[in-house]
C-alpha positions in Angstrom: -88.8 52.8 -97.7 -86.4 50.3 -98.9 -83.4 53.4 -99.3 -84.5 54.3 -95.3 -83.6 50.9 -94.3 -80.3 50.8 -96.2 -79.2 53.7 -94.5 -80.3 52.4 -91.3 -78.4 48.9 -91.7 -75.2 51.0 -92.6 -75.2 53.2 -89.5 -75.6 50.1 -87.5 -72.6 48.4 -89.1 -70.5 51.5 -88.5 -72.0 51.3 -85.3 -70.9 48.1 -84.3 -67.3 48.5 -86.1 -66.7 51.8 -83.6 -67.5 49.3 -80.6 -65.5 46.6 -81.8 -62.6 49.1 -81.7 -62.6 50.6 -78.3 -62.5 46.4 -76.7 -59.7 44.5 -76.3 -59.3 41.2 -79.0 -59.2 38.2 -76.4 -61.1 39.7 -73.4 -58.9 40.4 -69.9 -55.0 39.4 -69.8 -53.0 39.0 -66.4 -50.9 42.0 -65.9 -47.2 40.7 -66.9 -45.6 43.3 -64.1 -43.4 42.9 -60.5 -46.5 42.1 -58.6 -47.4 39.2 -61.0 -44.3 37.7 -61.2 -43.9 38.0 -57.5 -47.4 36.9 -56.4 -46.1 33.6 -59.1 -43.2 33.1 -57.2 -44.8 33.2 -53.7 -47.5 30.4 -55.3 -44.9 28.3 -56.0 -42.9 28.5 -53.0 -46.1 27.6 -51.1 -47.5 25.0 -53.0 -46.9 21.5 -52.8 -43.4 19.8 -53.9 -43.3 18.3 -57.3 -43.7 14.7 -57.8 -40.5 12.5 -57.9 -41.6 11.3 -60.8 -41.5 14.3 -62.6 -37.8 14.7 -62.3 -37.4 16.8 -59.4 -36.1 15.5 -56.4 -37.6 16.4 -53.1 -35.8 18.7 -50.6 -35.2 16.1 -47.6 -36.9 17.2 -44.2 -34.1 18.4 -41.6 -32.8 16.2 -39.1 -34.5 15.9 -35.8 -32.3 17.8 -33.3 -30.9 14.7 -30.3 -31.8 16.4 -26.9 -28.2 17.2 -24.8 -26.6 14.1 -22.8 -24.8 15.0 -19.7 -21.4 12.9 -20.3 -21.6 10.1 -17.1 -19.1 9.8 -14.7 -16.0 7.5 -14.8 -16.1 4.7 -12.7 -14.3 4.2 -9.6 -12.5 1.3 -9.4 -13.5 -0.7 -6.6 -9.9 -1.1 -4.0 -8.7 -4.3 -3.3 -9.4 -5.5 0.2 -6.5 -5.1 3.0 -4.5 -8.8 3.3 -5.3 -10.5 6.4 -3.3 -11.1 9.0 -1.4 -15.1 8.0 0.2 -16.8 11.0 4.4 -16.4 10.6 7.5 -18.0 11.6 11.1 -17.6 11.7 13.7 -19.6 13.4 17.6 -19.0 13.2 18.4 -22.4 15.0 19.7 -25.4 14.0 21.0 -28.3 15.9 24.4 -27.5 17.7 24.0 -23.7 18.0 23.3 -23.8 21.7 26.3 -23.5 23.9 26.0 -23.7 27.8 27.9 -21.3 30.0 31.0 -22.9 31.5 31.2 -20.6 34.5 27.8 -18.8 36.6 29.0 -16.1 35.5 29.9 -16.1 31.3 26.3 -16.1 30.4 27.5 -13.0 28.3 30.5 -14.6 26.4 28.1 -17.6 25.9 25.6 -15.8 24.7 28.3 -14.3 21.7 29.1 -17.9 21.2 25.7 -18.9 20.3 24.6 -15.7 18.2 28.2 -16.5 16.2 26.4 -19.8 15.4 23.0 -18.6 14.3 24.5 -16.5 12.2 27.3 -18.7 10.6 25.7 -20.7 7.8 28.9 -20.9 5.7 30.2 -24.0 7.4 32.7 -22.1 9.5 32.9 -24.0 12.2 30.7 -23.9 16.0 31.9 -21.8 18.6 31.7 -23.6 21.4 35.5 -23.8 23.0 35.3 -23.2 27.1 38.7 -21.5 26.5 37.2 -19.6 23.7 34.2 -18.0 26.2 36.5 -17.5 28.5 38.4 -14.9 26.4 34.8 -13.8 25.2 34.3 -12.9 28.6 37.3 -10.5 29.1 36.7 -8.9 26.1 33.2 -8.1 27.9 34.3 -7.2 30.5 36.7 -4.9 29.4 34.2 -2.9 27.2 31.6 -2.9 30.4 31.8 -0.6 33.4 29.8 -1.4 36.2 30.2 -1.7 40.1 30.1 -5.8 40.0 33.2 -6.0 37.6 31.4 -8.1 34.9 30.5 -7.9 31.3 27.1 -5.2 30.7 25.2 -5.3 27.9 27.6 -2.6 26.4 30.2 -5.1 26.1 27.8 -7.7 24.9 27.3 -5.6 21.9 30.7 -4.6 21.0 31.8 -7.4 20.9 29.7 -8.9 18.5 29.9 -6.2 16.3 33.7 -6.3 17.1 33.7 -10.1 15.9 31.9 -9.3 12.8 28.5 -10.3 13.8 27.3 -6.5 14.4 26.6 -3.4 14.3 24.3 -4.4 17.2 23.4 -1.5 19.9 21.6 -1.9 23.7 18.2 -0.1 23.6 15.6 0.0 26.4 11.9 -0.3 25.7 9.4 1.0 28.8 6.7 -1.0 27.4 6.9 -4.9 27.0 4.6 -5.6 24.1 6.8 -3.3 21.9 10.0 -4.8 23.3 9.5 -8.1 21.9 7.8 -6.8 18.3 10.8 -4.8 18.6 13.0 -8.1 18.8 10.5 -10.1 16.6 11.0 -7.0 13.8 14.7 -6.7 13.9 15.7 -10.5 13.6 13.4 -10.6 10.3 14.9 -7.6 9.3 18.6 -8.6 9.6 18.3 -12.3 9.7 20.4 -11.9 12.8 19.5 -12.9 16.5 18.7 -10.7 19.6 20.0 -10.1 22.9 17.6 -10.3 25.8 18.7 -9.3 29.2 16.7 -11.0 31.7 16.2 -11.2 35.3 16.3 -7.5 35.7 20.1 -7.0 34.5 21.1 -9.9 35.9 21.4 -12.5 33.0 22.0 -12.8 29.4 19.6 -15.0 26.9 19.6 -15.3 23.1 16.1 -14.7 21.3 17.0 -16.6 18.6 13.2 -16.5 16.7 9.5 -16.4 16.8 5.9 -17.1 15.2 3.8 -14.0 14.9 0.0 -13.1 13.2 1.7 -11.2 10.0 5.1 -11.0 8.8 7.0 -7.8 10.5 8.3 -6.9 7.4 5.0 -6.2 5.7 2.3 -5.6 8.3 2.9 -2.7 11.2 0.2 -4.5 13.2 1.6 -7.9 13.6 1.5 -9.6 16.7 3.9 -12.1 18.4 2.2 -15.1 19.5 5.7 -17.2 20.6 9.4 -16.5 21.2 12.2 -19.0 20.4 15.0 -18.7 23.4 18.1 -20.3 24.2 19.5 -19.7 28.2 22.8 -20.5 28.6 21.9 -21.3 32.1 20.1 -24.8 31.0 19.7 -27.0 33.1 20.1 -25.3 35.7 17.8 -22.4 36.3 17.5 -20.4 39.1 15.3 -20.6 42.2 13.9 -17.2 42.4 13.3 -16.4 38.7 12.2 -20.7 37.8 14.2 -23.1 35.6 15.5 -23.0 32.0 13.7 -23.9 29.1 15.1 -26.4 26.9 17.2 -25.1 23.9 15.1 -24.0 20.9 12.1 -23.7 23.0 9.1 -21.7 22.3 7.9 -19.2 25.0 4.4 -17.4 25.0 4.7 -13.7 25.6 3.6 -14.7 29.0 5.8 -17.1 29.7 8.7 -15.1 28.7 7.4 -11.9 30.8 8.2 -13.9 34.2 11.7 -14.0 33.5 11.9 -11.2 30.8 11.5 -8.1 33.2 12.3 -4.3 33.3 15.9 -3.9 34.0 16.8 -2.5 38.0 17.4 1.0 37.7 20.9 0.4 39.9 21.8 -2.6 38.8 24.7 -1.1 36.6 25.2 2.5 35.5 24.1 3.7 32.2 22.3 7.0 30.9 19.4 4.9 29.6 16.0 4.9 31.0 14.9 2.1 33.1 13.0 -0.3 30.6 13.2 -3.8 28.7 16.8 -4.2 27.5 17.7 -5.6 23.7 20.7 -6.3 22.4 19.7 -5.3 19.1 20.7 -5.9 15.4 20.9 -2.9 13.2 21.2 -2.6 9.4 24.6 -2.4 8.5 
């Protein structure tokens, strides 16, 4: 019995050392290939960032992207509002410049004598000599060509640009508001004082100013409100076109147009067109 059970312990031990044999010391391991190490790597990739702490700084989150701004316009500068129209004036007399006619009929020659003295301001002495507008008035003459044997507005303005007041040229204006901004225009341009030729070609008078809304050198829509004059004819007048104003006076447009009128076609030969006659300064 007990030799039986000797032998029957011993197969069990050789038993159990077979058994022991054929399983692996430790139980399972992880399989140390690719798929481990990749499946590892994935894990960590995915799993939450390491603690600060730790020694490991945390990737910073990227920047928010700015939504697209459509650059705005420049401004436009707001433009300066047009100058108003300021009342103007400009007067070439001074006391002594007017110079009567000695004769009916030198209103030319004393016309030159009185433009000589708005326009002297050097001290050169007044022309106002009788014997002086008398040879004033031949020189006229002698420049004109008409059928009544007297001095024309030609002559008037050679012989002031002759006499070294000029250049100055005849022009004739159809309407009558441009004829006098014409005069108003070229005495503030040249400083220098205008020929008007009045009672239809029959008479000389000397524009020797005016007041205006604007100055004619910087506004194209002035207006003239008043004309300075001086008629060699004062005192005297004349019954059919009304009496002289006093020297240095100032005319309203008006006032001027009853005496200031479109020139008679026949009144003496020339190749301009009937119209409001200037004896005109012109820029040297």
């Amino acid at each position: 019995m007990t030799g039986a059970r000797l032998r029957l312990v011993a197969w069990l031990v050789a038993l159990a050392g077979f058994l022991t044999a054929c399983i692996p010391v430790g139980g399972p391991q992880e399989d140390d290939g690719p798929a481990a190490s990749a499946s590892s790597a994935a894990s960590v990739e995915a799993g939450p960032p390491e603690d600060a702490s730790a020694g490991t700084a945390l990737a910073a989150p990227p920047a928010p992207l700015e939504p697209a701004t459509t650059p705005s316009p420049e401004p436009v500068p707001a433009q300066a509002p047009a100058p108003a129209l300021q009342p103007f004036a400009l007067n070439l007399y001074r006391e002594g410049d007017f110079v009567p006619q000695y004769t009916f009929d030198w209103c030319v020659a004393a016309s030159i004598q009185m433009a000589h003295n708005l326009i002297d301001d050097t001290g050169g002495g007044t022309w106002a000599d009788a014997v002086q507008q008398g040879e004033l008035w031949e020189m006229a003459r002698a420049r004109s060509s008409d059928s009544f044997n007297g001095a024309n507005p030609f002559g008037w303005a050679q012989v002031l640009t002759e006499s070294g007041m000029g250049p100055y040229r005849v022009v004739s204006i159809a309407d009558y508001g441009e004829a006098v901004r014409t005069a108003a225009r070229a005495i503030a341009d040249t400083g220098r004082p205008v020929g008007l030729v009045m009672w239809s070609g029959r008479h000389a008078w000397v524009m020797s100013g005016f007041e205006s809304m604007g100055d004619p050198r910087q506004f194209a829509d002035f207006s003239v409100t008043g004309i300075r004059v001086l008629d060699p004819l004062y005192p005297y007048g004349s019954g059919q076109w009304g009496p002289s104003p006093v020297p240095n006076s100032m005319l309203t447009p008006g006032e001027l147009a009853t005496q200031f009128v479109v020139r008679e076609p026949r009144r003496w030969s020339s190749s301009l067109p009937a119209g409001y006659l200037l004896v005109l300064p012109v820029a040297a």
